[in-house]
ZAMARZA-44486 format. One line per field, with one value per residue (C-alpha): residue in one letter; x, y, z; residue number from 1. Coordinates in Angstrom, 3 decimals. Each point is the difference from the previous one (the first is absolute). Layout:
! residues N
aa	[a ...]
u	[X ...]
v	[Y ...]
w	[Z ...]
i	[NUM ...]
//
This chain:
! residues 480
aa	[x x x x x x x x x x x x x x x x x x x x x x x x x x x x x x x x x x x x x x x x x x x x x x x x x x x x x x x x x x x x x x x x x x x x x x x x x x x x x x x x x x x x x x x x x x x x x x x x x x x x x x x x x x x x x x x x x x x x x x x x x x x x x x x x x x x x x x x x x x x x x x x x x x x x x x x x x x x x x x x x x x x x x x x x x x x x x x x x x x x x x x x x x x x x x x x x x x x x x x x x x x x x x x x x x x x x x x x x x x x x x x x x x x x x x x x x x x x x x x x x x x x x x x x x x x x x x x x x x x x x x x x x x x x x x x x x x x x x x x x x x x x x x x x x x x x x x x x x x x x x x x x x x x x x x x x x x x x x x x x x x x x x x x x x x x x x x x x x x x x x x x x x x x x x x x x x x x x x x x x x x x x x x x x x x x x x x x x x x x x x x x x x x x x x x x x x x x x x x x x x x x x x x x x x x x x x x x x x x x x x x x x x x x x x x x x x x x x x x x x x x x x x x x x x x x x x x x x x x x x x x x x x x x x x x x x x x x x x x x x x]
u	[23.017 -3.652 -0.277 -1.130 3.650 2.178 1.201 1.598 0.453 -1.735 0.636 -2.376 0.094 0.380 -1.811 -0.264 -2.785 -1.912 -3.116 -0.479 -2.900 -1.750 -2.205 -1.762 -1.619 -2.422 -1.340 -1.372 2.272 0.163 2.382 0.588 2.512 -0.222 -0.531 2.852 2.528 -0.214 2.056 2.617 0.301 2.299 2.195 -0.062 1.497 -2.674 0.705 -0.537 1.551 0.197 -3.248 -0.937 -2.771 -2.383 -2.533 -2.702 -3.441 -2.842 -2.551 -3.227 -2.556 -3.580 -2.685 -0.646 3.370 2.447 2.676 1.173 -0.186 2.724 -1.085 2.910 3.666 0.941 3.288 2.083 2.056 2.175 2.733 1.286 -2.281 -0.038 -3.453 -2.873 -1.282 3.424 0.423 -3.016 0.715 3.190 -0.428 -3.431 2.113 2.884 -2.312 -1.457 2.835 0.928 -3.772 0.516 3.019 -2.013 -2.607 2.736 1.256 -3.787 -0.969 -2.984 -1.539 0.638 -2.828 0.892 1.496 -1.692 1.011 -2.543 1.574 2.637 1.262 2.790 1.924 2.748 0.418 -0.622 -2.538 -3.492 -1.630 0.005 -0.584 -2.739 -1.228 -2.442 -1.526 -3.395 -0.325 -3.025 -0.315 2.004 -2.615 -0.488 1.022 3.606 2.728 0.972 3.022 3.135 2.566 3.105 3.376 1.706 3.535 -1.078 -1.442 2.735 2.607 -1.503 -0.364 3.843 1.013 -2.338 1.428 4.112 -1.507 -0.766 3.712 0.379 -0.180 -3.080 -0.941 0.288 -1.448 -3.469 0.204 -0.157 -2.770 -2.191 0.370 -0.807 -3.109 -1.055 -0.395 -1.493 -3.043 -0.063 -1.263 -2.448 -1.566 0.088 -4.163 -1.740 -0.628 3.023 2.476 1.172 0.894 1.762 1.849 0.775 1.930 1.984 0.897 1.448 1.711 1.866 1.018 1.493 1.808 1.377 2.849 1.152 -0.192 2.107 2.308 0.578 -0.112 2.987 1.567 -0.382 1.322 2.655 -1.617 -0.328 -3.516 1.629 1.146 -3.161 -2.180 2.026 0.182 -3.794 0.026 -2.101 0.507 1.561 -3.419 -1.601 1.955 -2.689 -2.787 2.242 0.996 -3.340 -1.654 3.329 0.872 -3.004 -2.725 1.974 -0.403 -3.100 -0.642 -3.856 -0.731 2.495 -1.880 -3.315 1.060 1.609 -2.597 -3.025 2.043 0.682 -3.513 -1.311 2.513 -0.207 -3.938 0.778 -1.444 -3.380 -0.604 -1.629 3.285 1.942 -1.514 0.480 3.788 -0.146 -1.640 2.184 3.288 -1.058 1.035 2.956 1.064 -0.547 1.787 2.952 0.411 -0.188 2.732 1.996 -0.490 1.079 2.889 1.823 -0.890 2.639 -1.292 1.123 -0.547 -2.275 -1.984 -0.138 -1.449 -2.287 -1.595 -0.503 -1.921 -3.646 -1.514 1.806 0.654 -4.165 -1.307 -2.876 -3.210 -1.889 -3.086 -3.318 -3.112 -3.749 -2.294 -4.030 -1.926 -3.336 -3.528 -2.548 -3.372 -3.370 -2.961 0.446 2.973 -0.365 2.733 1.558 -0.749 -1.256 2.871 2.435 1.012 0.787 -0.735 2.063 0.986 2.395 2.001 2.896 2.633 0.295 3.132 0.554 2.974 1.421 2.669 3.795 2.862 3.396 0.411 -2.578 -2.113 -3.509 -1.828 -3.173 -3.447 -2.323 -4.022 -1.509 -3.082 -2.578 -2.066 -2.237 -1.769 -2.157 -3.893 -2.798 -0.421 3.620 1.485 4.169 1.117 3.664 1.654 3.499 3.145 2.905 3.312 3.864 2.890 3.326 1.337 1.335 3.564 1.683 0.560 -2.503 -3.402 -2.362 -3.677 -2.773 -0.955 4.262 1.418 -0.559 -2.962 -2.358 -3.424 -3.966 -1.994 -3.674 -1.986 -3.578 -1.740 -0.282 -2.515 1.242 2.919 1.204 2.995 2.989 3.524 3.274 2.769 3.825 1.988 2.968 2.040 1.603 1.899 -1.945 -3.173 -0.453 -1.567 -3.750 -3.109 -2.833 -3.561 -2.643 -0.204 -3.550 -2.977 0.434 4.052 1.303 3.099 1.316 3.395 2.670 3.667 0.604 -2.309 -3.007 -3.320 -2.136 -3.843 -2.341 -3.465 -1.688 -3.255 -2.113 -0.696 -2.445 1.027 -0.840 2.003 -0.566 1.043 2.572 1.677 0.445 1.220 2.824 3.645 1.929 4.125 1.602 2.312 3.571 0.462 3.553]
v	[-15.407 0.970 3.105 -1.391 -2.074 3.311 0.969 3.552 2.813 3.117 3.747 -0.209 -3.859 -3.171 -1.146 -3.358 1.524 0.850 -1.582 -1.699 1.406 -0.525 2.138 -0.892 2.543 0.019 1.932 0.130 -0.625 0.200 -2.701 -3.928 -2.639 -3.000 -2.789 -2.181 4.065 0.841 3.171 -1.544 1.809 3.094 1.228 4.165 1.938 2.301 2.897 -2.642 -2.739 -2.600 -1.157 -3.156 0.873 -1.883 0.622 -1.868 -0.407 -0.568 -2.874 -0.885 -2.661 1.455 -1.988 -3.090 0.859 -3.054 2.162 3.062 3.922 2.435 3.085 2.460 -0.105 -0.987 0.741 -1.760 2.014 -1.316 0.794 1.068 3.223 1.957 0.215 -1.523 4.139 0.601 -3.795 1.209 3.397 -0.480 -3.386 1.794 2.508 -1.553 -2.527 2.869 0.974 -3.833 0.053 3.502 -1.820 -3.040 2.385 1.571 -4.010 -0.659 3.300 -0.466 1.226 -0.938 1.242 1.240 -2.624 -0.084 -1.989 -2.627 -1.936 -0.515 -2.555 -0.253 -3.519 -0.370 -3.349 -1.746 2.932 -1.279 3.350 2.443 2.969 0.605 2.248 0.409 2.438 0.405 0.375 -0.740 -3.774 -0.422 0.537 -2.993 1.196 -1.831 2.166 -1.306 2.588 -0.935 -2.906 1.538 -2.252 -0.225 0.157 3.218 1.130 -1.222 2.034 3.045 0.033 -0.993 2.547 2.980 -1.327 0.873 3.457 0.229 -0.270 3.559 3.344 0.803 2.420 -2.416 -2.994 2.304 1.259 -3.610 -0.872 2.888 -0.986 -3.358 1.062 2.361 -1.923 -2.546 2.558 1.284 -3.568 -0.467 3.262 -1.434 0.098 2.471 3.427 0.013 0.514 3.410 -2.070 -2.370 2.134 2.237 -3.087 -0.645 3.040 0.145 -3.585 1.701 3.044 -2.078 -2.852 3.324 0.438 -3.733 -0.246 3.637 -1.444 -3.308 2.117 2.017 -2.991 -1.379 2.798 0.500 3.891 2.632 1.660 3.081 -1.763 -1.520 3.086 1.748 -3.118 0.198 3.956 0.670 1.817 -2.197 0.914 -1.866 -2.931 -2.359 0.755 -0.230 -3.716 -0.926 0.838 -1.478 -2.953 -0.835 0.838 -0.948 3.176 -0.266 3.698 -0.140 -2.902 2.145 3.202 -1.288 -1.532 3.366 1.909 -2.291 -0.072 3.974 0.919 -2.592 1.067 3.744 0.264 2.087 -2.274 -1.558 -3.538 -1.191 0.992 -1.279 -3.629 0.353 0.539 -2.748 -2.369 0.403 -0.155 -2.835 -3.169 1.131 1.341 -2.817 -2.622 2.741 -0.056 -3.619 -0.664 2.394 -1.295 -3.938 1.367 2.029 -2.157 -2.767 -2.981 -2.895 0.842 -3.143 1.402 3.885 -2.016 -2.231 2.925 2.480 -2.453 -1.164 -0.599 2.516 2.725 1.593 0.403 -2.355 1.198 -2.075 1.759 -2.310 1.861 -1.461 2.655 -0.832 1.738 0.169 1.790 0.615 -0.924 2.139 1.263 2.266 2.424 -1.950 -2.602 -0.551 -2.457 1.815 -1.306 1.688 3.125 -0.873 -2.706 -2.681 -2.846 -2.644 -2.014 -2.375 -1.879 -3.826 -1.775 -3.439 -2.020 -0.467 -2.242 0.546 2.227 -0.815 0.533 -1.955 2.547 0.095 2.051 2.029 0.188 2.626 0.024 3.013 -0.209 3.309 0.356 3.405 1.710 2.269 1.343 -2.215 0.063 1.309 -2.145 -0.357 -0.851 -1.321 1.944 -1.862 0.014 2.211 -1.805 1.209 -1.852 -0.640 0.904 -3.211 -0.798 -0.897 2.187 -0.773 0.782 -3.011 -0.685 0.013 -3.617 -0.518 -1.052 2.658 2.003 1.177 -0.102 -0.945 -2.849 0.920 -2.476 -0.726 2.673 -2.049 0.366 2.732 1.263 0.372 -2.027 0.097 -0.997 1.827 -2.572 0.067 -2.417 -1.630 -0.871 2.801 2.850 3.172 1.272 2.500 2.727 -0.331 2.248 -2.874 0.704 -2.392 -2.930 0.375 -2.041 -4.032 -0.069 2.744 0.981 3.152 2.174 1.742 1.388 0.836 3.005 -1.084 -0.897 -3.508 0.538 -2.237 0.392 -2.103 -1.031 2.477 -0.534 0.921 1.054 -3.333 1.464 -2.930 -2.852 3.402 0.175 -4.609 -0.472 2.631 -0.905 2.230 0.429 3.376 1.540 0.650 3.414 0.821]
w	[17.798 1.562 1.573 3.007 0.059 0.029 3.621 -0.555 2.286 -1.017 1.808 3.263 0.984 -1.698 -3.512 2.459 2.029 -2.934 -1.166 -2.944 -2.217 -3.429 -1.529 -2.939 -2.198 -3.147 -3.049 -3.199 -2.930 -3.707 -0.408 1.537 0.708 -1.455 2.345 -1.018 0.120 3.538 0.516 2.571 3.379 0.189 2.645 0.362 2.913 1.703 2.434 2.951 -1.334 -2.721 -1.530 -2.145 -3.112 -2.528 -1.792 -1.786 -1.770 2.034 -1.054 1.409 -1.051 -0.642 1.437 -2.587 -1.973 -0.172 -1.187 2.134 -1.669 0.689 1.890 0.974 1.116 3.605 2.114 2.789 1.868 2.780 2.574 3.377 0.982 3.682 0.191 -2.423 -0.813 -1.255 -2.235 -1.715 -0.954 -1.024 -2.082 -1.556 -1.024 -1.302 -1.552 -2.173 -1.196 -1.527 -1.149 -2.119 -1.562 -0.967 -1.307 -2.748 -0.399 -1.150 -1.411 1.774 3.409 3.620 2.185 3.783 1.484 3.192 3.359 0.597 3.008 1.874 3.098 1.897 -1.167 2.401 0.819 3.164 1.550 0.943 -0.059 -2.986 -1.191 -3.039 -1.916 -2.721 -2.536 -0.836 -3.490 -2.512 -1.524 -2.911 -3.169 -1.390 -3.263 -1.587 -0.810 -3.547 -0.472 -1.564 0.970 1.340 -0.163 3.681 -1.477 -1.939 3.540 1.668 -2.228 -0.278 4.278 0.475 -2.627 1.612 3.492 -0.925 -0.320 3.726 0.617 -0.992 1.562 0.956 -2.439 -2.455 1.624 0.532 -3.698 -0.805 2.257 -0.816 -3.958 0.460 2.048 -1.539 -3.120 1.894 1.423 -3.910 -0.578 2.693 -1.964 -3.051 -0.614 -2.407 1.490 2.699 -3.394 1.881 3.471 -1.468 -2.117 2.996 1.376 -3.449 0.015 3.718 -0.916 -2.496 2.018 2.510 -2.673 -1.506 1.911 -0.064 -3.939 0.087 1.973 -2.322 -2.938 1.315 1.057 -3.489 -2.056 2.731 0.319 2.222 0.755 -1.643 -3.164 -0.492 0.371 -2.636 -2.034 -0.198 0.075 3.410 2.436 3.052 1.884 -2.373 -0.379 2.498 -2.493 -3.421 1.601 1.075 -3.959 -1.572 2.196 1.838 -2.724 -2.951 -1.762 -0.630 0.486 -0.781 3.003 2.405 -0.486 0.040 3.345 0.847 -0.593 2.041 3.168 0.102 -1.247 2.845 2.633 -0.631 -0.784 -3.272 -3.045 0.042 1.290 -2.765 -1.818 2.396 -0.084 -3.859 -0.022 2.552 -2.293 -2.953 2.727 2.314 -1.627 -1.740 2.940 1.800 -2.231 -0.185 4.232 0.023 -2.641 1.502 3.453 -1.272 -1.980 2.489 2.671 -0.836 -1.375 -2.364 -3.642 -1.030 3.907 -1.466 -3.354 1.368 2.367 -2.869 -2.531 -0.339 2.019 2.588 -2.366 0.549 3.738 0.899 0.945 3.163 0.428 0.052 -0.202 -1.322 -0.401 -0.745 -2.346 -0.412 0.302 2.310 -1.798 1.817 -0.469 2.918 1.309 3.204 -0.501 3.168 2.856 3.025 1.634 -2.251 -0.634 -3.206 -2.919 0.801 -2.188 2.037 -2.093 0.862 -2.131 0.826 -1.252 -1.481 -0.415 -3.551 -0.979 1.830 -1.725 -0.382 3.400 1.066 1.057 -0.420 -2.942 0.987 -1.416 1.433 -0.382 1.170 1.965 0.140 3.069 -0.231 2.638 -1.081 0.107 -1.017 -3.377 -1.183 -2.292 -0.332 -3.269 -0.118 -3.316 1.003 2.132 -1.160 1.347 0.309 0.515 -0.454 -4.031 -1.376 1.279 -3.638 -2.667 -2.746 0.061 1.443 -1.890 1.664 0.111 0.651 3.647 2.567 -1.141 1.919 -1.246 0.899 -1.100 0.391 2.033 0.505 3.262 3.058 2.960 2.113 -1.921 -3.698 -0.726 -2.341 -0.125 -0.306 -1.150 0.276 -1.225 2.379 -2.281 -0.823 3.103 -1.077 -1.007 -2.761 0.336 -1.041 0.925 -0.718 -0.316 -0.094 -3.298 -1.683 1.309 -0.840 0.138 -2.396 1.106 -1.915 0.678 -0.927 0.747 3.654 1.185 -2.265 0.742 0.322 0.011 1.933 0.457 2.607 1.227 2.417 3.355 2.499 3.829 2.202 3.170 2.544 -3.113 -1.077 3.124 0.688 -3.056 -0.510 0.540 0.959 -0.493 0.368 -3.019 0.519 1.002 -0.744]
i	[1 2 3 4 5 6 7 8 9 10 11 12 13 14 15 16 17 18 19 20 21 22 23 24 25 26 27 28 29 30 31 32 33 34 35 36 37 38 39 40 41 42 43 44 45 46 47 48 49 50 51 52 53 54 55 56 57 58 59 60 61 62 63 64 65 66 67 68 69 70 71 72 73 74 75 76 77 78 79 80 81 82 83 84 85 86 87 88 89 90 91 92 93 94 95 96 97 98 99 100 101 102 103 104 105 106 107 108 109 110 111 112 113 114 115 116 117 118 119 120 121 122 123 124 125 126 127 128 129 130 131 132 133 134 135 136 137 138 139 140 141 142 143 144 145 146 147 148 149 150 151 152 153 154 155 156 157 158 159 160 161 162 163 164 165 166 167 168 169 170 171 172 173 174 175 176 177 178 179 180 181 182 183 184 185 186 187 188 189 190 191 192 193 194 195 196 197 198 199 200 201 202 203 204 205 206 207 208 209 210 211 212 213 214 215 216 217 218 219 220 221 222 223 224 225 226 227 228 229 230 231 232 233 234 235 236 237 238 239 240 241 242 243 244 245 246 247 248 249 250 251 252 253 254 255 256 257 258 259 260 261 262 263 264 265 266 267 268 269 270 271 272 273 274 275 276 277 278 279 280 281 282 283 284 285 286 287 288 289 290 291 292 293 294 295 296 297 298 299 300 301 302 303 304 305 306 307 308 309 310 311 312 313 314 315 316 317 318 319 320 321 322 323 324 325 326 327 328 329 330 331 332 333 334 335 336 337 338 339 340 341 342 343 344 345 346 347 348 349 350 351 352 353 354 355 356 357 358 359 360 361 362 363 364 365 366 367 368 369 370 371 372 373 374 375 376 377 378 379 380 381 382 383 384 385 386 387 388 389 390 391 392 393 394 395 396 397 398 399 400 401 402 403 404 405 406 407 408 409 410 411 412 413 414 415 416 417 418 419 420 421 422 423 424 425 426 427 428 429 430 431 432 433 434 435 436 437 438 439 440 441 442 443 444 445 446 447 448 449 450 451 452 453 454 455 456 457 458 459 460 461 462 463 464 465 466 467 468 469 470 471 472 473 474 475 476 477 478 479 480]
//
């Protein structure tokens, strides 16, 4: 039944005289629905009333692509809501909550899901209510990410949902884990190790509790019996279940962990040291809240299985960045236009379509296009782009001509701008991770293992500003 169908009386008037609202929200994600899996609409009560929720992948076409590219995850949200302020803060919220569970589904990050819109839809009213967010264009930049299964979603959401059936302590201990692992995820980006460790490690403080409680429950214990079964003190029986239970005994991961949250909290240990301990502790840490989050959450068996192996056992990366390297080439210090304040060098990636995916979404090829503006007489010359993105969604290594590497052809200078092309294959639902500079001059493409280096050397260029400025194309990175 729709939520708009219900007709129930609520304390202070009847759910009748309510208006009928949907809010649909949007963010960046590290993971997609197939188009052929849509995650099926879900029923969830709220704290005004029942709401009906989805959620999918956005796709968009690029200009001159016949085949669309998928650039985030969207949400409906719909029901009976007093006022169209409170139908969007509520379903936002709730909404984030199902996102941060889709995020441990995925092992992969949900960015803030943000309203973007919302209308009154009761039937039969001529005028209505709208609203609408300003927020900046979508980057036209495809989220590869990793396919997630709707039934796994689907699962893991109706399992996590019997939780909120609890007492309330419980049902926020929940909530807070799942989330918590969720933000962990949206850190997950070399030199933020010691924030998203900070959330791992709050994660497990609040799942600790819950997996006492089942272990008690299990061995048919008391909290005394088990602290003298492990010989600690009953004070420390939370922390001796959290190392054992929670961390698996590894006692190396939990200290490290231990040890970069006090030194952080309490200011006493250096933060160089502190992002140390947090790189050694992150990942295992990670994979050990996870696991511990799908097992005592109450799934199937083959559902626990399939959410623990490749590729959902590692957490993916989404970051894009393109970086340009190169030299300023002068016979004088005076290198900047006198309209600048400083050199600048305006460059701009341009994509082209490549053949579909499984899916049937579109692979990407980017050329990038160099536009400087400098002082007469300064010459730019292009050393290469360095390029990150997603690490390969499969277990086993991928070569560097194989599907989904990210590399750069070197191309012949153009009037106005240098160009070159960055190429990722569609076939396959990740891209490794690959810091690519430059081929040599006639084609040479050279590389190796993720994190190494491609060399290209390209033609020089003079400044030509007015023939500079009508040929560049511009197209703004993602900024995530």
């Amino acid at each position: 039944m729709a939520a708009d169908d219900r007709d129930e009386t609520v304390e202070g008037g009847a759910r009748s005289s309510w208006t009928t609202y949907v809010v649909v929200m949007r963010s960046t994600a590290g993971f997609y629905f197939g188009r052929d899996d849509a995650l099926t609409p879900m029923r969830f009560p709220t704290e005004i009333g029942p709401m009906e929720l989805t959620f999918g992948t956005s796709r968009t076409h690029l200009p001159g692509f016949g085949n669309p590219v998928r650039l985030g995850l969207w949400a409906d949200a719909r029901g009976q809501a007093p006022s169209l302020g409170s139908a969007i803060d509520t379903y936002a919220n709730f909404a984030r909550g199902v996102a941060a569970v889709l995020s441990v589904a995925a092992n992969a990050p949900v960015g803030d899901l943000t309203a973007d819109l919302a209308f009154d839809a009761t039937p039969g009213r001529r005028e209505r209510e709208y609203w609408r967010r300003y927020l900046p264009d979508d980057p036209l930049i495809p989220r590869r990410g990793r396919r997630l299964s709707s039934g796994l979603a689907l699962a893991l959401i109706t399992a996590w949902m019997r939780h909120t059936h609890g007492g309330a302590s419980e049902v926020e201990r929940w909530h807070r884990a799942f989330n918590q692992y969720h933000h962990a995820l949206q850190s997950w980006e070399p030199g933020l190790e010691i924030t998203a460790l900070g959330h791992l490690w709050v994660g497990m403080e609040a799942l600790t509790p819950i997996a006492l409680d089942a272990h008690l429950e299990q061995e048919a214990l008391t909290r005394d019996q088990l602290a003298k079964r492990w010989k600690v003190e009953l004070s420390r029986l939370d922390a001796e279940a959290r190392k054992r239970l929670l961390f698996r005994e590894d006692d190396e991961c939990y200290q490290q962990a231990r040890k970069a949250r006090n030194g952080l909290q309490h200011g006493f240990e250096a933060l160089g040291d502190v992002r140390t301990r947090a790189m050694a502790a992150r990942d295992r840490t990670a994979t050990y809240l996870r696991n511990s989050l799908i097992n005592l959450v109450g799934l199937e068996p083959e559902v626990r299985a399939a959410l623990v192996c490749p590729p959902f056992d590692r957490p993916f990366y989404w970051s894009f960045v393109a970086e340009l390297h190169g030299r300023l080439v002068a016979d004088s210090d005076e290198v900047v236009h006198p309209a600048d304040v400083y050199p600048r060098v305006d460059w701009d990636l341009v994509p082209t379509e490549l053949p579909p995916d499984a899916d049937g979404d579109a692979g990407v090829e980017f050329a990038f296009w160099v536009n400087p503006q400098l002082a007469d007489g300064v010459e730019f010359e292009v050393d290469g782009v360095s390029f990150l993105a997603p690490e390969d969604d499969g277990t086993e290594s991928t070569s560097v001509l194989g599907p989904g590497v990210v590399a750069v052809r070197a191309v012949a200078a153009t009037k106005g701008g240098t160009r070159a092309r960055l190429l990722m294959n569609g076939n396959t639902h990740s891209w490794p991770w690959l810091t690519a500079l430059g081929a040599v001059l006639g084609g040479l493409l050279s590389a190796a293992a993720a994190w190494s280096f491609a060399r290209r050397r390209s033609s020089t260029f003079r400044r030509a500003a007015a023939e500079q400025k009508s040929e560049s194309k511009r197209l703004r990175l993602p900024r995530w």
